[in-house]
C-alpha positions in Angstrom: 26.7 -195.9 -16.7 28.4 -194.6 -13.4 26.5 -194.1 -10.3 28.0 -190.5 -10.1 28.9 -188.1 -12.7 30.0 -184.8 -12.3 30.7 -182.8 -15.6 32.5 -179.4 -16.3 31.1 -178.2 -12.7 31.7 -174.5 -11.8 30.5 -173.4 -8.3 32.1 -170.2 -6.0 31.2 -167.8 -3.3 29.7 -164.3 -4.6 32.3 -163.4 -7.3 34.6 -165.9 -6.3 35.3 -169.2 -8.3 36.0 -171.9 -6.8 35.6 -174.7 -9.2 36.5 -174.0 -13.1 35.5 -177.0 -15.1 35.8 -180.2 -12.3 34.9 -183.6 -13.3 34.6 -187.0 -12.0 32.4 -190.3 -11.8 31.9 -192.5 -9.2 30.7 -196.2 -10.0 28.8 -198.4 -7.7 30.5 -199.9 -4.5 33.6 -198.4 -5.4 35.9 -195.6 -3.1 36.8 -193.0 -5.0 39.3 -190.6 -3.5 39.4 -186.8 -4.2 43.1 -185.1 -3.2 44.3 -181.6 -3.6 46.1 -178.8 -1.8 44.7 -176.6 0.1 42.0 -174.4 -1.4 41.7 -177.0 -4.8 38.3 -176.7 -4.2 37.8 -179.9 -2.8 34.9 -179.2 0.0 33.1 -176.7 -2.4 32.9 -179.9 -4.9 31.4 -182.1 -2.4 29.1 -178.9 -0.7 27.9 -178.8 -4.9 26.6 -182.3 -5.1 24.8 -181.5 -1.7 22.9 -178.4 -3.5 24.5 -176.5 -0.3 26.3 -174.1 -3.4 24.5 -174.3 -5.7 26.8 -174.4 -9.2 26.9 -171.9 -11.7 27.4 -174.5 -15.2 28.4 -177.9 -15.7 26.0 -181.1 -14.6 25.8 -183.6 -11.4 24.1 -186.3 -12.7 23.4 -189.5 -10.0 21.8 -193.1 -11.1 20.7 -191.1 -14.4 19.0 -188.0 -12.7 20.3 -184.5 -12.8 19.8 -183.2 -9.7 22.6 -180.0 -10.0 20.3 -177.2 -9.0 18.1 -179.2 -6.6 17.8 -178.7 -3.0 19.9 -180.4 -0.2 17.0 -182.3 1.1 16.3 -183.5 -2.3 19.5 -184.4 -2.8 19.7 -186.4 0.3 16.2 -188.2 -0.7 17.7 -189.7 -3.6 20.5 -191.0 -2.0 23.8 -188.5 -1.0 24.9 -187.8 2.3 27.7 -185.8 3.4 29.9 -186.1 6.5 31.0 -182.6 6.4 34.4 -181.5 7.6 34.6 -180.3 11.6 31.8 -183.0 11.9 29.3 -180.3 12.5 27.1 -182.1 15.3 24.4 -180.3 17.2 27.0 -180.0 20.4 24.4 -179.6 22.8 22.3 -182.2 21.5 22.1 -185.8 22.6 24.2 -188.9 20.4 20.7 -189.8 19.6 19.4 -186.9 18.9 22.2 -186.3 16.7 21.8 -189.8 14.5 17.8 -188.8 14.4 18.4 -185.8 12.3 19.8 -187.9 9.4 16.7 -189.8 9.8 14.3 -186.8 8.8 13.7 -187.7 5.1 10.8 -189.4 3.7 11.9 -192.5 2.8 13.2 -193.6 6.0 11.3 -191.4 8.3 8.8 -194.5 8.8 11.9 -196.5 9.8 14.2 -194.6 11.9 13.7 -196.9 15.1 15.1 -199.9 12.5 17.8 -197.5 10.7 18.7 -196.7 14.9 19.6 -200.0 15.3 21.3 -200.8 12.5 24.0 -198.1 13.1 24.4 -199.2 16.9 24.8 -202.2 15.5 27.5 -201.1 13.1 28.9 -199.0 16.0 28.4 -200.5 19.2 30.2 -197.9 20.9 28.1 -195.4 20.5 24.7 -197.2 22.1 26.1 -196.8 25.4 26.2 -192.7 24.6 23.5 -192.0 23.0 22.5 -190.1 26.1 25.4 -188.6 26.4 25.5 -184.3 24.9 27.4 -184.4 22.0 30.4 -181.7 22.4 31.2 -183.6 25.6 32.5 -186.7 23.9 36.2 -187.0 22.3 36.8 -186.2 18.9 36.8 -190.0 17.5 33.7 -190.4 19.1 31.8 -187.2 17.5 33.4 -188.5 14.2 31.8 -191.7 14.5 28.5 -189.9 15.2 28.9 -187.8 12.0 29.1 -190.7 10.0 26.4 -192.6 11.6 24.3 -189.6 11.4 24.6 -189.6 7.5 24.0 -193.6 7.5 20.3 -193.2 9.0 19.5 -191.4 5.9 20.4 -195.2 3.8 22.9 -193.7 1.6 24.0 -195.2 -1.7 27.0 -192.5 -1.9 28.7 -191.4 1.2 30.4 -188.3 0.7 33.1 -187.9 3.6 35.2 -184.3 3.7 38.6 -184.7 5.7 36.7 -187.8 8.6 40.2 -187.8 10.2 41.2 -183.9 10.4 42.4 -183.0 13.8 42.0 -186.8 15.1 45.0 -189.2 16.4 46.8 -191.3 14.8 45.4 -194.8 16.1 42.0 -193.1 15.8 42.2 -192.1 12.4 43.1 -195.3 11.9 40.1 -196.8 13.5 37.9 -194.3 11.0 39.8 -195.5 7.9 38.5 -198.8 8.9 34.6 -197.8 9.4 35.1 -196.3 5.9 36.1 -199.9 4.7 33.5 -201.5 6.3 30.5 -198.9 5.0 31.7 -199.7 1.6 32.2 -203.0 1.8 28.5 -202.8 2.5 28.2 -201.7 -0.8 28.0 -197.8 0.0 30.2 -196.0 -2.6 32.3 -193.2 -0.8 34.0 -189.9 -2.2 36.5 -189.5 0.4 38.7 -185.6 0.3 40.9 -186.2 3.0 44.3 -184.6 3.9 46.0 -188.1 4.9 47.1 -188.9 1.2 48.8 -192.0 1.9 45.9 -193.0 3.4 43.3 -192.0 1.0 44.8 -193.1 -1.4 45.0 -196.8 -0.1 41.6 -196.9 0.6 40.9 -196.3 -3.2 40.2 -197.3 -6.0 40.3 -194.5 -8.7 41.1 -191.1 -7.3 41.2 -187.9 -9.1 43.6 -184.5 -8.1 42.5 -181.3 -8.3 44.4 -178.5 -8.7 43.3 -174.3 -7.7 39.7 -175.5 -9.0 40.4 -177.9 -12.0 40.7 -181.5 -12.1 44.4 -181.8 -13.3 44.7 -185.5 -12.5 42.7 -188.5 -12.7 43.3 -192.5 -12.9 43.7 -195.7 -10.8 44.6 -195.1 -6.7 47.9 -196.8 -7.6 48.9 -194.8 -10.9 48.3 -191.3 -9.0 50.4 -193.1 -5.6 53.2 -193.5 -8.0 52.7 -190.3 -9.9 56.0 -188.0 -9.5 54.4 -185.3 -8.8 52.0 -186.5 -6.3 54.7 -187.6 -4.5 56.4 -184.6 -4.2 53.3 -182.3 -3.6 51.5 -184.3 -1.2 53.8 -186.9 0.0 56.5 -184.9 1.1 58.6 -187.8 -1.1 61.3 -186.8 -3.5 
């Protein structure tokens, strides 16, 4: 049984639909890459199996639990954790500070001096500015907070939406690598991320979603040769 399944999900915005019918699974330890255009849906999918939009049909089901419907906290007790898109860090807030928040849920609350020191020993570059505010540090650096923020929390899925939007090259680079090292930790990782190429190296399976419908899904390698894929998202002819 996969870790992750998502099933005919349908989500929007008021009377706006986002998603019409999406589905995908996610198995243990594995990356599983989720591409699209803009406005495919892609972030209100991952925002859905937060509980931060809560979906209108269809089922999320993780290590045999349905937990579509549930609340974001809930959902991050069990074992999701998003690093949303614009990083969304408390900019006025220590590096510390920021990693503590992802520590505020019961099953590590008891060890978030430990879970600390794990991730500045995952990231040693951020131990020397953790008491340094947030929104003073470069955009690399607030990324790598992001994703050790959702680390404290002990993840077994990492959900990541665009890590290397508005970054540099060599630095998105550098994240690419972090995301290879979480999951060869054995974190599985739903990466959406504009950097196709990319994405899709990092992958195993990926599945391509289309103005809210999953139009596309099969090994990282079949949808890198795809035709199509090619031409929409490759800029390859």
């Amino acid at each position: 049984m996969s870790l992750l399944t998502v099933t005919g999900l349908e989500a929007g915005y008021g009377d706006f639909r986002a998603l019409h019918g999406v589905s995908f699974a996610v198995e243990p330890g594995e990356i599983v890459s989720v591409i699209g255009g803009n406005g495919a849906g892609k972030t209100t999918a991952l925002k859905s199996l937060m509980g931060i939009v809560r979906p209108v049909a269809g089922e999320i089901v993780f290590d045999g639990e349905r937990i579509d419907g549930r609340r974001p906290r809930e959902i991050v007790e069990r074992g999701l954790a998003l690093v949303p898109e614009g990083r969304n860090l408390f900019r006025e807030m220590t590096v510390e500070d920021n990693l503590l928040v992802g520590a505020h849920v019961r099953r590590v609350r008891g060890r978030a001096a430990a879970r600390l020191g794990e991730v500045y020993a995952r990231f040693p570059m951020l131990e020397p500015l953790r008491k340094r505010v947030a929104g003073t540090l470069s955009g690399g650096q607030q990324q790598v907070v992001a994703i050790g923020r959702a680390l404290m929390s002990q993840p077994r899925v990492l959900l990541m939406d665009e890590p290397s939007l508005g970054l540099a090259p060599k630095t998105t680079l550098e994240i690419f690598g972090v995301v290879r090292e979480i999951n060869r930790a054995g974190v599985a990782v739903v990466l959406v991320e504009q950097n196709v190429v990319q994405a899709l190296e990092l992958a195993a399976r990926a599945y391509v979603l289309t103005e809210g419908r999953t139009v596309m899904e099969g090994t990282a390698a079949a949808i890198r040769g795809n035709a199509d894929v090619k031409r929409r998202f490759m800029g390859e002819v």
